[in-house]
GUTOR-573855 format. One record per residue (C-alpha): x, y, z. Coordinates in steps of 0.2 Angstrom, whole numbers, padded with zeros to 4 digits, always signed. Example, Ala and Ser with C-alpha at 12.3 -4.5 7.8 and 13.67 -1.06 7.14 Angstrom:
// residues 2
+0062-0022+0039 +0068-0005+0036 
// end
This chain:
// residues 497
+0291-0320+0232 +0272-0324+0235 +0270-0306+0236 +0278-0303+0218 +0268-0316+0212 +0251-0311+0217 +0255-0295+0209 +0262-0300+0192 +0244-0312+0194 +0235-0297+0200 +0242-0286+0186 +0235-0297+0173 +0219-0297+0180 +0217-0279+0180 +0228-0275+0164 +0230-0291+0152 +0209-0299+0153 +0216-0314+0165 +0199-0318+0170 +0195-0324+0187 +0190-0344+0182 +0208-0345+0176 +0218-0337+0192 +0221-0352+0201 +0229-0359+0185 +0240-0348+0177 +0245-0345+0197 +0251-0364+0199 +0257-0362+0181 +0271-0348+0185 +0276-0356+0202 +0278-0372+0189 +0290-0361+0179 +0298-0354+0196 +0298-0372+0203 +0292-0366+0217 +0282-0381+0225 +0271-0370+0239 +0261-0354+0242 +0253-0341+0251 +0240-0330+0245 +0244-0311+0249 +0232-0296+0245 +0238-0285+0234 +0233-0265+0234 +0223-0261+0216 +0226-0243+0213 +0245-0243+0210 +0243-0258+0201 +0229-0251+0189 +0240-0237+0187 +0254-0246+0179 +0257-0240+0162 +0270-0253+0158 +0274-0269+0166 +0294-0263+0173 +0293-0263+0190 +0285-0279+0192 +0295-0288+0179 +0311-0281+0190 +0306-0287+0204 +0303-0303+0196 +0320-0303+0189 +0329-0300+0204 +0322-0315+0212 +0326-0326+0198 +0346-0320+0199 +0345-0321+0217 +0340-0339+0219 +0348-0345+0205 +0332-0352+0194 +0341-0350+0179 +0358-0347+0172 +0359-0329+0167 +0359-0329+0148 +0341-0338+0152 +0336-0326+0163 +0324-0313+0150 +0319-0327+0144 +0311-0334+0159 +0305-0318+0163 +0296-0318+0146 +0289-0335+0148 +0282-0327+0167 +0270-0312+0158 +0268-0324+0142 +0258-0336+0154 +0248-0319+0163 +0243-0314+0144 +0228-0323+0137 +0230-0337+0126 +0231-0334+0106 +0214-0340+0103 +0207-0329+0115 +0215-0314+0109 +0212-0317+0091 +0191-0321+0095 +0193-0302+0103 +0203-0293+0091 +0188-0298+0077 +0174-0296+0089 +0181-0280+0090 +0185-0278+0072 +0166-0279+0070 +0162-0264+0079 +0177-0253+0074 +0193-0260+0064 +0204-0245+0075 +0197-0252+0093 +0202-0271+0087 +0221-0264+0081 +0222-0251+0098 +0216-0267+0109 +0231-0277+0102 +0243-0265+0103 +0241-0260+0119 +0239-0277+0126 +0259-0281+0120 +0264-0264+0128 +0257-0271+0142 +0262-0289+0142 +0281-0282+0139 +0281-0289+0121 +0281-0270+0115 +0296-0263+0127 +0289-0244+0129 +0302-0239+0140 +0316-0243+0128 +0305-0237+0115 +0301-0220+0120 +0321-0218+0122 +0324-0216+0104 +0327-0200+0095 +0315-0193+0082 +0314-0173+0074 +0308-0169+0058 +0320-0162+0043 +0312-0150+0032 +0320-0149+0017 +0313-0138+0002 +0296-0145-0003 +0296-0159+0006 +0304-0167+0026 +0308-0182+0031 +0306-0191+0048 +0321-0198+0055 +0325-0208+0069 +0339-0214+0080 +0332-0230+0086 +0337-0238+0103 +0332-0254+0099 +0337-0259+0081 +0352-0269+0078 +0363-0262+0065 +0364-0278+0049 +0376-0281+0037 +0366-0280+0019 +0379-0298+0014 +0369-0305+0028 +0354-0300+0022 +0358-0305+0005 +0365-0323+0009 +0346-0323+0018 +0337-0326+0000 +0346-0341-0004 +0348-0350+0012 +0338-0365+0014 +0329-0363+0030 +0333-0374+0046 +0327-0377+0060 +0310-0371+0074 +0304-0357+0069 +0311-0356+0051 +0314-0337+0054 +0311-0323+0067 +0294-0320+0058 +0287-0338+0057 +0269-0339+0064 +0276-0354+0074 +0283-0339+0086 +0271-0338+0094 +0274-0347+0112 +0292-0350+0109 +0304-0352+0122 +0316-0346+0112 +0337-0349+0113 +0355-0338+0111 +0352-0336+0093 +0334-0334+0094 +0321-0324+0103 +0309-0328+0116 +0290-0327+0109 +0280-0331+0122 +0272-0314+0124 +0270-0312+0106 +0249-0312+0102 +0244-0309+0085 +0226-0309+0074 +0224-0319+0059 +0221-0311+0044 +0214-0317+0026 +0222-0307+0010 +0218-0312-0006 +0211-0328-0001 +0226-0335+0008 +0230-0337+0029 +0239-0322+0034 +0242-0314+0053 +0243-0296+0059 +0257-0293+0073 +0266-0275+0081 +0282-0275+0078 +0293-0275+0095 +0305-0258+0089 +0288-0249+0083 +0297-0237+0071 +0282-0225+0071 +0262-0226+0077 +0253-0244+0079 +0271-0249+0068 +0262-0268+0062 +0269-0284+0052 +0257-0293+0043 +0264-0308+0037 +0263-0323+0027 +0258-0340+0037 +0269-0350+0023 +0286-0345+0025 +0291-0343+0007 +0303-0329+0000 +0296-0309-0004 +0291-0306-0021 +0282-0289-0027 +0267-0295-0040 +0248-0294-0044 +0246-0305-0029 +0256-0293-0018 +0246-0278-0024 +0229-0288-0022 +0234-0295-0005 +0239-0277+0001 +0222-0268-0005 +0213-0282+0004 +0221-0277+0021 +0219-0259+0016 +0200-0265+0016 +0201-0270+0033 +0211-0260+0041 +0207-0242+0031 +0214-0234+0047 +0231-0242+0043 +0243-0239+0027 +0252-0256+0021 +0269-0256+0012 +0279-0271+0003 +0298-0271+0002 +0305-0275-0013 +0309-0294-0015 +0328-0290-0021 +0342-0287-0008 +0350-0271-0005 +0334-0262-0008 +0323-0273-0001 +0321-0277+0019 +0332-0284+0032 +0322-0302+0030 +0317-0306+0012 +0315-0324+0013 +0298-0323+0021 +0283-0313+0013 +0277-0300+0025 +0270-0282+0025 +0273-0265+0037 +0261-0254+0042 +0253-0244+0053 +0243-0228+0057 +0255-0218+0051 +0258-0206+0034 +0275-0208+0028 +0284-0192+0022 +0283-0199+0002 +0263-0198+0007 +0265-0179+0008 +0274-0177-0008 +0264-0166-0020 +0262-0172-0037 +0276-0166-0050 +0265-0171-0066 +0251-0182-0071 +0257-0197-0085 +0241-0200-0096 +0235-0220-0093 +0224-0230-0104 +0217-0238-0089 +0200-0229-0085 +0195-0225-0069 +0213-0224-0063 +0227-0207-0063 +0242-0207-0061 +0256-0193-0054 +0275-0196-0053 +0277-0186-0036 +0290-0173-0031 +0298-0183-0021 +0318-0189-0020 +0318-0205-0028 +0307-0211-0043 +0289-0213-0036 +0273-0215-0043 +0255-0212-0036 +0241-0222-0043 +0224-0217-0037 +0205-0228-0041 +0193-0231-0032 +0192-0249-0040 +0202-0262-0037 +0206-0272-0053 +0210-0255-0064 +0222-0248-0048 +0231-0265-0049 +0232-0265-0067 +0239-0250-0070 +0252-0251-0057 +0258-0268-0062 +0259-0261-0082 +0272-0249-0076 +0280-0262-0064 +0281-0275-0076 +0289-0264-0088 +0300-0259-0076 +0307-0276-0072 +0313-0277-0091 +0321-0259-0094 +0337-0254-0097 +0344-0239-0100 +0364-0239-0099 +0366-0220-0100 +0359-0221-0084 +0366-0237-0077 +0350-0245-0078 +0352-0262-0083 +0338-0273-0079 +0349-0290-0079 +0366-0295-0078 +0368-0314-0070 +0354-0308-0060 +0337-0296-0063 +0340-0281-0054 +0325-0269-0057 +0311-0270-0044 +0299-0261-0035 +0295-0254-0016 +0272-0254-0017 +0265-0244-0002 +0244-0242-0001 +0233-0232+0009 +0214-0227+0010 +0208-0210+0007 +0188-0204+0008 +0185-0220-0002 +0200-0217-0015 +0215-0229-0015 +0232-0222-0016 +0244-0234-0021 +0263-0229-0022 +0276-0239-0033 +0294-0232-0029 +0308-0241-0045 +0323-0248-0036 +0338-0256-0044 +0349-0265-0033 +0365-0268-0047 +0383-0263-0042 +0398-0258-0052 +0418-0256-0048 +0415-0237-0044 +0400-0244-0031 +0403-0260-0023 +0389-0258-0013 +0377-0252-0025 +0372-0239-0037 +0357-0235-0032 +0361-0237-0013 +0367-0225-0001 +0385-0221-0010 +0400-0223+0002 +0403-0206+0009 +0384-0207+0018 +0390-0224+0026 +0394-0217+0042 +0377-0213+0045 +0367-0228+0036 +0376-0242+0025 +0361-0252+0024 +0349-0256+0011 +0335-0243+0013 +0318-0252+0013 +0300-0247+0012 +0301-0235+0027 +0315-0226+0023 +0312-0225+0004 +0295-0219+0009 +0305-0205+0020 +0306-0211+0038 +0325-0214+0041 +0330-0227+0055 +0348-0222+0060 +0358-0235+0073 +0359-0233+0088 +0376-0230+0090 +0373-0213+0084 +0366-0206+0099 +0384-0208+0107 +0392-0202+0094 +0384-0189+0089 +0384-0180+0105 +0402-0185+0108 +0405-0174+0092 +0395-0159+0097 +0405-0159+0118 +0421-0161+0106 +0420-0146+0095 +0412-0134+0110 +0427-0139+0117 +0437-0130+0105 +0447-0147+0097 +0451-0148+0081 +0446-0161+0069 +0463-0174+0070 +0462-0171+0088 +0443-0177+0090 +0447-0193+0081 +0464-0196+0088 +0455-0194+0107 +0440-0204+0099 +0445-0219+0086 +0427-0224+0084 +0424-0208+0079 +0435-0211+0061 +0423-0212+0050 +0414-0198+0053 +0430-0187+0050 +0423-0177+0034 +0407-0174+0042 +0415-0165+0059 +0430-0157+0046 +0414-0149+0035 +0405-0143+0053 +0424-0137+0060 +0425-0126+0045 +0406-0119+0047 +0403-0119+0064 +0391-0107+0069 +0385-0105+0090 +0372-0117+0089 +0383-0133+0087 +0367-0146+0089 +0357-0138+0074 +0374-0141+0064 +0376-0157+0069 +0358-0161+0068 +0356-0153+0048 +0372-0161+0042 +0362-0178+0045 +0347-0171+0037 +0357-0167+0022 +0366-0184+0020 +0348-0193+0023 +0341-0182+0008 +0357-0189-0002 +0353-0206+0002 +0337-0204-0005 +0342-0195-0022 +0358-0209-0023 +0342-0222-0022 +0332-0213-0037 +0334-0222-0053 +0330-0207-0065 +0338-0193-0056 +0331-0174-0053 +0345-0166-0068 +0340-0165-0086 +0348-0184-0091 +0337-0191-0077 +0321-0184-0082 +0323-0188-0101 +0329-0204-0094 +0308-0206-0085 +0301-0197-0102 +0307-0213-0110 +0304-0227-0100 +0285-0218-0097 +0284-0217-0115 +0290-0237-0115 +0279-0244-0101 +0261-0234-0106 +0263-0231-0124 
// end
């Protein structure tokens, strides 16, 4: 045990900044959480060690001695471990005083310092991460990006929902409560020890940048609120976003919508993602221009699957001026022949905002969302209909609108196990009565039965494209046919005069 913990003291040196003055402590600090009461310094060899790009082995090794002497009951185990590296990684003030000191020299060398400081503390688990599943679906004008991700738990959106009117309760209010940072953790909540973040002003309030653990695409960030109070989508939201966009011009920043169903997976605490990253939507070419009073601002809606907008200035109060005329019209506008209906016992129009920085030009992109449900859609109108479920049945946030799909993990099995079952020849009833799980996705392997061509994979693999592609239209307020594009001529016509 000496040996493993010279190296894990050894690694931080070399790979997480634990300076030299501090060795001695953080050393009696982890035999403290080992309660271990003695110790013998061993050498440790450098290279390998230097070498390392993620912490496993050592964090394995470390593992294993905690199972094996019985430090801790199993379910505590990861946590301990966390505790372990948490202690090897500098202490919040010290990584924050670096992140800005590097800020000043160049914003991307501050954000790369962080992020690869949590791969390295084990915070950000690479390994897991780099299992997911990612290809690109071109389709017509535009793609999308979509992803099997290893690591995301699959949530019920009436979870999510009962989430915006739950009072919160006890330490941390929530999973993205700055006071995560350190904490222990328990069964129904995650360890933080290893979590560093940077703090952050927007719009003159306290705010902090963090990575997110599933990394959904490049330097995937959270910026979040230091107040926990509940997601709203407003001037301040717009403000707060082109002030991080200031910042962090390397980065693109997005807002969920403050509703459920179409908003994200934690609306009762106000947060951004981000990240170094252009979302499909950022590709979409502009379908027409709508004429704006505002100067110094144009406007586009794009070619894209759902009801976007792009918003384009160089200034900041015209940009956020003319978005919010078309979102504050929005929030008021009905339009039954469509099944818009802006308020029933509860509002239901909102808005997904997304901002990025281009040669000195602000692009700001405000998606319409409608969260409202009906007997014929239970789970929403505007939300992924029912035959799509067996891919995705959850609200589709920023990301997703924005074209990056996050699919469950649990498609990964059964994908494959639907592509080995129909190159062995059985038919449809037969996969499902071999392979209950495999039920819901009846249709989809009845439709690939009857078209099957020799490259069984690509089938698969353009059947999800498709049904990702449907989502997105199922999501668009003012649908692509004739009824749907008057439909936008007259709410345009409404919001701008």
């Amino acid at each position: 045990m000496a040996h493993i913990i010279d190296k894990l003291v050894r690694y931080a040196q070399l790979q997480l900044d634990l300076v030299a003055e501090d060795v001695v402590y953080v050393r009696n600090r982890v035999l403290e959480l080992l309660k271990l009461d003695s110790h013998e310094v061993t050498p440790c060899e450098d290279t390998s060690l230097r070498q390392l790009a993620v912490p496993d082995t050592l964090l394995e090794e470390l593992r294993a001695f905690i199972a094996e002497h019985n430090i801790v009951s199993p379910s505590e185990t990861d946590r301990l471990v966390g505790t372990v590296i948490g202690t090897l990684t500098p202490p919040p003030s010290a990584v924050n005083t670096r992140f800005w000191h590097l800020h000043q020299i160049n914003p991307r060398q501050a954000t790369d310092y962080l992020y690869n400081l949590q791969i390295k503390n084990d915070y950000i688990k690479k390994t897991f991460v780099d299992t997911n599943i990612h290809w690109v679906a071109p389709l017509g004008d535009n793609f999308l990006e979509i992803t099997i991700n290893m690591s995301k738990p699959e949530k019920r959106n009436e979870d999510i929902a009962k989430l915006v009117k739950a009072e919160p309760n006890g330490y941390p209010k929530c999973v993205l409560c700055y006071e995560n940072v350190g904490y222990y953790g328990r069964d129904d909540h995650p360890n933080r020890t290893n979590l560093r973040t940077a703090d952050v002003t927007l719009n003159g309030q306290p705010w902090f940048f963090q990575y997110s653990p599933y990394v959904y695409y490049d330097r995937h960030c959270i910026v979040i609120d230091k107040i926990h109070r509940p997601m709203v989508v407003d001037r301040d939201t717009l403000a707060c976003q082109f002030d991080f966009i200031v910042q962090f011009p390397h980065f693109f920043i997005g807002s969920n919508s403050d509703l459920p169903l179409v908003g994200g997976s934690i609306l009762n605490h106000e947060h951004f993602q981000g990240g170094a990253h252009l979302l499909p939507l950022m590709h979409a070419r502009p379908a027409y221009e709508v004429p704006l009073k505002t100067e110094g601002v144009t406007c586009h809606v794009l070619n894209w699957f759902n009801t976007a907008f792009l918003f384009k200035s160089r200034a900041k109060e015209p940009l956020l001026d003319a978005a919010l005329t078309v979102i504050k019209a929005w929030r008021t506008y009905s339009d039954p022949t469509l099944d818009i209906l802006a308020q029933t016992e509860e509002p239901h129009n909102t808005a997904t905002t997304l901002m990025r920085l281009e040669e000195g030009e602000f692009f700001l992109y405000v998606i319409l969302r409608n969260n409202r449900r009906s007997k014929r859609y239970p789970e929403g109108i505007f939300h992924a209909h029912p035959e799509y479920h067996h891919i995705k049945s959850e609200g589709i946030g920023l990301i997703e609108a924005g074209g990056l799909f996050i699919l469950p993990a649990r498609l990964k099995r059964q994908l494959m196990l639907i592509e080995e079952e129909l190159k062995d020849d059985y038919k449809p009833a037969q996969i499902v009565e071999r392979h209950p799980e495999l039920a819901p996705h009846q249709p989809m392997i009845q439709f690939i039965y009857n078209n099957r061509e020799d490259d069984l994979r690509k089938e698969v693999t353009t059947f999800v494209n498709r049904t990702c592609q449907a989502i997105l239209i199922d999501t668009a307020v003012f649908k692509h046919d004739a009824n749907g594009q008057a439909g936008l001529t007259r709410f345009i016509k409404e919001a701008l005069g």
